[in-house]
C-alpha positions as CSV (number, residue, x, y, z in Angstrom):
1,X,21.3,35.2,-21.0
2,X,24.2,34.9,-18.7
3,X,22.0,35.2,-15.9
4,X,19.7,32.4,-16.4
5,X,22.8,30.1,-17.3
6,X,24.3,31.1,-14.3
7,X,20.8,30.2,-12.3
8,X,20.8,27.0,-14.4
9,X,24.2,25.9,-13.2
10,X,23.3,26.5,-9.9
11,X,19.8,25.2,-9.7
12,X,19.0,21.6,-7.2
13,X,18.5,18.2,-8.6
14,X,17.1,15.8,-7.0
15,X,17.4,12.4,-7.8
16,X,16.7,8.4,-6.4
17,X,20.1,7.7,-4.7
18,X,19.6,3.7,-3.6
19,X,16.3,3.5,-4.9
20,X,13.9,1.5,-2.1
21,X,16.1,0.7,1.0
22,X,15.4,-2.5,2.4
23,X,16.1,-2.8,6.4
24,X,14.3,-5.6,8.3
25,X,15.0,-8.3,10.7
26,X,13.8,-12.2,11.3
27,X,13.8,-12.8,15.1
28,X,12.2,-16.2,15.2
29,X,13.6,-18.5,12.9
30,X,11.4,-17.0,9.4
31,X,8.2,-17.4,11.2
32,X,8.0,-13.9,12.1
33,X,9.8,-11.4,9.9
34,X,9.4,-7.4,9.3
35,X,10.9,-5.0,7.0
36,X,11.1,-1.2,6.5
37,X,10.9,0.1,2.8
38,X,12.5,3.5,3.0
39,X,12.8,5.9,-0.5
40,X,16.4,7.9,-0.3
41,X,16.2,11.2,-2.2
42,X,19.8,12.9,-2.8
43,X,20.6,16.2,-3.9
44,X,23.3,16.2,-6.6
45,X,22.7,19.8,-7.6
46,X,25.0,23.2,-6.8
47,X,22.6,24.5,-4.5
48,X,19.9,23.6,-1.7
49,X,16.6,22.2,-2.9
50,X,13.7,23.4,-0.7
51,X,10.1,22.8,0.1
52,X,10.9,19.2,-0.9
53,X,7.5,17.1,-0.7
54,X,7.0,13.3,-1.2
55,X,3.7,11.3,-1.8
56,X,3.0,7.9,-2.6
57,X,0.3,7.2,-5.3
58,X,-1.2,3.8,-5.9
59,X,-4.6,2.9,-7.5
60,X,-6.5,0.3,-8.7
61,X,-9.5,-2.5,-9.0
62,X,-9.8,-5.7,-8.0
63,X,-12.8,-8.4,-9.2
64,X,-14.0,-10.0,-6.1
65,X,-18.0,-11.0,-5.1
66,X,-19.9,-10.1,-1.9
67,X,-22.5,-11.3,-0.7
68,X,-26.1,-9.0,-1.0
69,X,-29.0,-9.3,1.0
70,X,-32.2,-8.6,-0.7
71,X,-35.9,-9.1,0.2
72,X,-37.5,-12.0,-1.4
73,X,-41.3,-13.5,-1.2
74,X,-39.6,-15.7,1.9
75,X,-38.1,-13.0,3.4
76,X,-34.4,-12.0,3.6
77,X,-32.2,-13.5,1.5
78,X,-28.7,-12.8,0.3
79,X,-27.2,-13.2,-3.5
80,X,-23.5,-13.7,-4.3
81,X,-22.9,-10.7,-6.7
82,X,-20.0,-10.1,-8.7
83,X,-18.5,-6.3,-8.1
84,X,-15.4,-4.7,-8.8
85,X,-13.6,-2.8,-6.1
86,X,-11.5,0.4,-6.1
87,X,-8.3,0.6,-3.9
88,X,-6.8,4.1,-4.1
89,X,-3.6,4.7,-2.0
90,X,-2.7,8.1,-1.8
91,X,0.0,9.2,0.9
92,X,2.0,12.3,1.7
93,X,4.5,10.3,4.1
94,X,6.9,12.4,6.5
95,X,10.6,12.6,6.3
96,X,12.2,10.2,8.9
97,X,14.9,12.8,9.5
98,X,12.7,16.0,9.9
99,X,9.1,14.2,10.6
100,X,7.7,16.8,8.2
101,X,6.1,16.5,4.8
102,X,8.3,19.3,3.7
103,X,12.0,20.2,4.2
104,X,15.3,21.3,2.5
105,X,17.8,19.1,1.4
106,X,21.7,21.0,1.2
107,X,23.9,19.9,-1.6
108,X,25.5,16.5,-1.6
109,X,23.1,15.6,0.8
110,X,20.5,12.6,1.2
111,X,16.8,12.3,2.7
112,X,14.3,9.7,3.1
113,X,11.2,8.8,3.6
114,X,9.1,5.5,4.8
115,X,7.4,3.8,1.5
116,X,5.8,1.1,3.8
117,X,6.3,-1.3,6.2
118,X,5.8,-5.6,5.7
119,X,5.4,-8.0,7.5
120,X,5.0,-11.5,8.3
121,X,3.2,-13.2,11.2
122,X,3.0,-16.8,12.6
123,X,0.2,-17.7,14.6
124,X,-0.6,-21.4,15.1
125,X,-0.5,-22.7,11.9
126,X,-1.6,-19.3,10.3
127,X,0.8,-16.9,8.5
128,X,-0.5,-13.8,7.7
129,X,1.6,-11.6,5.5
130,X,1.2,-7.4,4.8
131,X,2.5,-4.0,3.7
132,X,0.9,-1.6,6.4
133,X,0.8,2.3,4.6
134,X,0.5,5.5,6.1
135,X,2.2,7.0,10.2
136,X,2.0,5.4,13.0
137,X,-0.5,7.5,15.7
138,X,-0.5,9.4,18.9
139,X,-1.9,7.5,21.9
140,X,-4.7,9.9,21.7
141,X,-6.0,8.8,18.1
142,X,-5.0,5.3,18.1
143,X,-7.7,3.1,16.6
144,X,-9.0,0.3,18.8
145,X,-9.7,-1.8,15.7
146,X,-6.2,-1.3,13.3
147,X,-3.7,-0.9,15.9
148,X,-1.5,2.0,16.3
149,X,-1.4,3.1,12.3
150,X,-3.5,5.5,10.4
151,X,-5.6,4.4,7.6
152,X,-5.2,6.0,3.8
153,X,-5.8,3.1,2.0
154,X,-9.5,3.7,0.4
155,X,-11.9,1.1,-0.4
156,X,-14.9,1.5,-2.6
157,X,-17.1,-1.0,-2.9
158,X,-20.2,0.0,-6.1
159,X,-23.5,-0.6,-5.3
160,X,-24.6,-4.4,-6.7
161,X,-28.6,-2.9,-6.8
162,X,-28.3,1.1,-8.1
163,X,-30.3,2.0,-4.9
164,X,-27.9,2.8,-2.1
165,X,-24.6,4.6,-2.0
166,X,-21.2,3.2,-2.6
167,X,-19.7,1.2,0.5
168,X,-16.3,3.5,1.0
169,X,-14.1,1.8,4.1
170,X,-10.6,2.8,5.3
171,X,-7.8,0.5,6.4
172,X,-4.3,0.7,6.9
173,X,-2.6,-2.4,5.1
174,X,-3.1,-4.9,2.3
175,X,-2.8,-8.7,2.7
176,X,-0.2,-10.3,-0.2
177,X,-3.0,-12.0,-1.4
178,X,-5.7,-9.6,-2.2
179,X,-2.8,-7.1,-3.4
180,X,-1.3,-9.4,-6.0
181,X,-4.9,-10.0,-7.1
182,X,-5.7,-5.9,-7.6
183,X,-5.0,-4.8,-10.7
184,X,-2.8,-2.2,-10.0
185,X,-3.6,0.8,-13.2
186,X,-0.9,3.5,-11.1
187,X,1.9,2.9,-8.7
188,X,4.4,5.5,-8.3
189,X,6.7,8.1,-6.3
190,X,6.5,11.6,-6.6
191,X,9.0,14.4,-4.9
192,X,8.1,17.6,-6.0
193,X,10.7,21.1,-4.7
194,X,10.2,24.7,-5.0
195,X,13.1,25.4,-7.0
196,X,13.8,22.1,-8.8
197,X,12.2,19.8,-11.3
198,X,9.6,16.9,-10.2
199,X,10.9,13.8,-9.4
200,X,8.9,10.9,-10.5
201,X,9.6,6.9,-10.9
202,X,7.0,3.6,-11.5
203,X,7.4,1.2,-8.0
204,X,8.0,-2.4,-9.3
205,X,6.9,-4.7,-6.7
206,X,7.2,-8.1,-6.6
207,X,5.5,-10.3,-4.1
208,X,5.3,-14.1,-5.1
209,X,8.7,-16.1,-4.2
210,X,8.8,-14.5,-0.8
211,X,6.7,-13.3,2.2
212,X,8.0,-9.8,2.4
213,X,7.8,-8.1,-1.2
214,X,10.9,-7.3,-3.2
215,X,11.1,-3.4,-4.8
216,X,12.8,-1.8,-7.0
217,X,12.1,2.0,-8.8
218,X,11.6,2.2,-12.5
């Protein structure tokens, strides 16, 4: 008995410290603006918590239409057809100070880790505003059409006609408004350790009174 109080005295905890830490910048008078969302994890327990692993989890549907070709007594023609679309989000992000998905924290000591990155950009009289997921890429493996960022946010589109396959695309952010119209069933953090209990928390986002979203952890 004194043995396992004496592990549980000195067992890690980890816990949100700031919550979401905002850091961004508006170069151009508000028409251009970006912003880093960065998790802080801190270690408040009597001993180092290892093998410390984050991941980002988001899912949901959003009602949209598209349009469906199909072969008619004229020939081709194409049907607007109602379909519902599933966006799943699932990202194990790297620590900024370690660039590893897995590392020790001491006691008394903080980590983070990048939740996202927004943006908003002016061109003309365009503004196009998004949260880009996911690392940026290696000259090597940089994708001509998305830039220089990976792309785990996954698309499925069902089938309007049961005869083909579902539609399944990749891309690496989400416009403000197609993401305010998903309906978002699961969005949260997760920071699991060897030798310490799971860290979990709901991600409150709010993106209507401003171009670059507002977050807090719940």
């Amino acid at each position: 008995m004194g043995s396992i109080a004496v592990q549980k005295y000195k067992q890690p905890v980890i816990e949100f410290n700031d919550g979401v830490v905002k850091k961004g910048s508006s170069p151009y008078d508000g028409r251009n603006e970006t912003a880093e969302y960065d998790v802080q994890i801190q270690n408040t327990g009597r001993s180092v918590a290892t093998n410390c692993k984050p991941r980002i989890i988001l899912e949901g549907t959003h009602d949209t239409t598209v349009n469906e070709p199909f072969m008619a007594e004229d020939g081709w023609e194409v049907d607007e057809v109602d379909v519902t679309k599933e966006y799943t989000i699932n990202v194990v992000p790297e620590w900024t100070e370690e660039s590893s998905n897995r590392i020790d924290i001491n006691q008394d000591e903080y980590a983070s880790f990048r939740l996202f990155k927004a943006s908003k950009e002016s061109v003309g009289p365009e503004v196009h505003e998004k949260i880009r997921f996911g690392t940026v890429l290696p000259e090597d493996k940089m994708a001509e059409k998305d830039g220089i960022f990976s792309e785990p946010i996954r698309v499925e589109t069902p089938p309007p006609r049961m005869d083909t396959e579902p539609n399944v695309t990749y891309k690496s952010s989400i416009g403000q408004e197609i993401f305010n119209e998903i309906d978002w069933e699961i969005k949260k953090i997760i920071v699991t350790s060897a030798n310490s209990k799971k860290l979990e928390a709901e991600l409150n986002l709010e993106w209507e009174a401003s171009s670059l979203p507002e977050l807090s952890l719940e």
